[in-house]
C-alpha positions, -999 to 999 in steps of 0.1 A, spaced: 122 812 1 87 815 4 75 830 40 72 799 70 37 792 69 15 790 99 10 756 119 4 728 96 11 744 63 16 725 33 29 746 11 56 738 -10 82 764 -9 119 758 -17 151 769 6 189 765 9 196 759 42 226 763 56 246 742 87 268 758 109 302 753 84 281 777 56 276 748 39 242 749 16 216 722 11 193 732 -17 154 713 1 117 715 -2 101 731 32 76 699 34 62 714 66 66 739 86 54 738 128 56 762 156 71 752 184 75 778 215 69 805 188 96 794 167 91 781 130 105 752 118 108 732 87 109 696 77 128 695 46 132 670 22 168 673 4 159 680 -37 188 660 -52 196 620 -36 210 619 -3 243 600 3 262 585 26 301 578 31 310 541 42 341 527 46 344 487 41 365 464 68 388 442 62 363 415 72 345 407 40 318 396 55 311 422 78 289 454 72 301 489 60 308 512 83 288 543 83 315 577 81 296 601 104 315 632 87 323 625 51 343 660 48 370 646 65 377 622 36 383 649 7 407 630 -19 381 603 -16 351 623 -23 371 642 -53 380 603 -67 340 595 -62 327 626 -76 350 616 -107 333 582 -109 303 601 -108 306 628 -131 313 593 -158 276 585 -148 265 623 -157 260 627 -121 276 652 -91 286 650 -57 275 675 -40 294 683 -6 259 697 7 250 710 46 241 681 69 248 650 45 261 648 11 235 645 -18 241 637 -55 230 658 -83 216 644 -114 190 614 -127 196 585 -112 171 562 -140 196 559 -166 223 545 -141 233 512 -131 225 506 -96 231 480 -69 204 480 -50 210 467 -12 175 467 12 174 468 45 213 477 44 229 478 80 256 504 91 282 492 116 304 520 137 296 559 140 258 566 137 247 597 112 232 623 137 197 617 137 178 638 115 138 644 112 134 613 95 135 593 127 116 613 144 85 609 115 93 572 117 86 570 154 51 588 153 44 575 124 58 544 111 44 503 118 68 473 123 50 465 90 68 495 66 99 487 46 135 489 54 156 515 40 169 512 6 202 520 -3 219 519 -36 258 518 -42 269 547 -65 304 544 -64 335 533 -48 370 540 -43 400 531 -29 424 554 -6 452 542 10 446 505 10 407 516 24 379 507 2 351 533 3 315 532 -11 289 565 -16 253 549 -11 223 563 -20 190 567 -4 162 556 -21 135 561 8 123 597 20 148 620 38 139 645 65 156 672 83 149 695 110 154 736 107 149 764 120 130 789 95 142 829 93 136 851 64 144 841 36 173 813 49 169 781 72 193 769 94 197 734 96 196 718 141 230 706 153 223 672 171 220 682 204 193 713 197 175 686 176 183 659 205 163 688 231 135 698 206 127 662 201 94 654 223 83 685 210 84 684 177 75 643 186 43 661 200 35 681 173 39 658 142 15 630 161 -14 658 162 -9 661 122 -9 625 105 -8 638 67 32 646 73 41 609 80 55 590 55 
């Protein structure tokens, strides 16, 4: 990885970070801020972020977020499958899942504004941008359905994300190491404070 920069720093520079299961998450360091002489990162994932959901019985209702996809294995081996068909991969990445691959050639269902029911994803940067930043005037999420599969009776569904992605990390040498939610949860107003004296990061 290129060096952390110094406050406000645009730099691009590219990292794997790493969460605290050794997973890796291959991201762009889209800024990096100093915070009680710490450097962090806000990184945008490089392949398509993903999430996990798993369909009720209830037609009609919503899909429920999965807040940890890993414990679903079989079904993430069966989606990757359906994936790989598309010339696309599942990658089982640190902090969310992302999918590897070009997305324009692909059939997609696209579903706006899509509303998760159950577990909530641990916040990640991306809500923190969107609280400094964001009017009641900028578009809902857009999700697209990748694919789906079926284990045990349970019908699953891998969206992806089709709007920017942010996460928080802590910047070393060479490495970054990606917050678990309640370090994020405490560094909040700070890094709240930080991003509203530099616009240009906001979405």
């Amino acid at each position: 990885m290129d060096h952390p920069g110094d406050e406000g720093n645009t730099a691009v520079a590219n990292v794997m970070a790493a969460d605290a299961a050794g997973r890796l998450l291959h991201c762009v360091v889209e800024q990096s801020i100093r915070i009680q002489g710490q450097d962090y990162g806000l990184l945008s994932p490089v392949d398509t972020p993903a999430h996990l959901c798993r369909w009720p019985d209830d037609s009609s209702a919503e899909p429920e977020l999965i807040a940890d996809p890993h414990q679903y294995p079989q079904v993430l081996d069966q989606l990757d499958m359906i994936l790989q068909d598309e010339g696309l991969v599942l990658v089982r990445s640190a902090g969310l899942l992302t999918v590897a691959g070009d997305l324009d050639n692909v059939a997609l269902d696209i579903d706006p504004g899509m509303d998760w029911d159950g577990a909530e994803a641990a916040m990640d940067a991306s809500d923190l941008l969107h609280q400094v930043g964001a009017t009641d005037d900028d578009d809902l999420d857009t999700y697209v359905l990748l694919a789906s599969a079926c284990q045990e009776g349970t019908d699953f569904g891998l969206y992806g994300s089709l709007n920017p992605c942010f996460l928080l990390a802590r910047l070393g040498p060479g490495a970054a190491e990606l917050l678990m939610p309640d370090e994020l949860a405490q560094l909040q107003p700070l890094v709240e404070e930080a991003l509203a004296h530099d616009e240009e990061v906001c979405p």
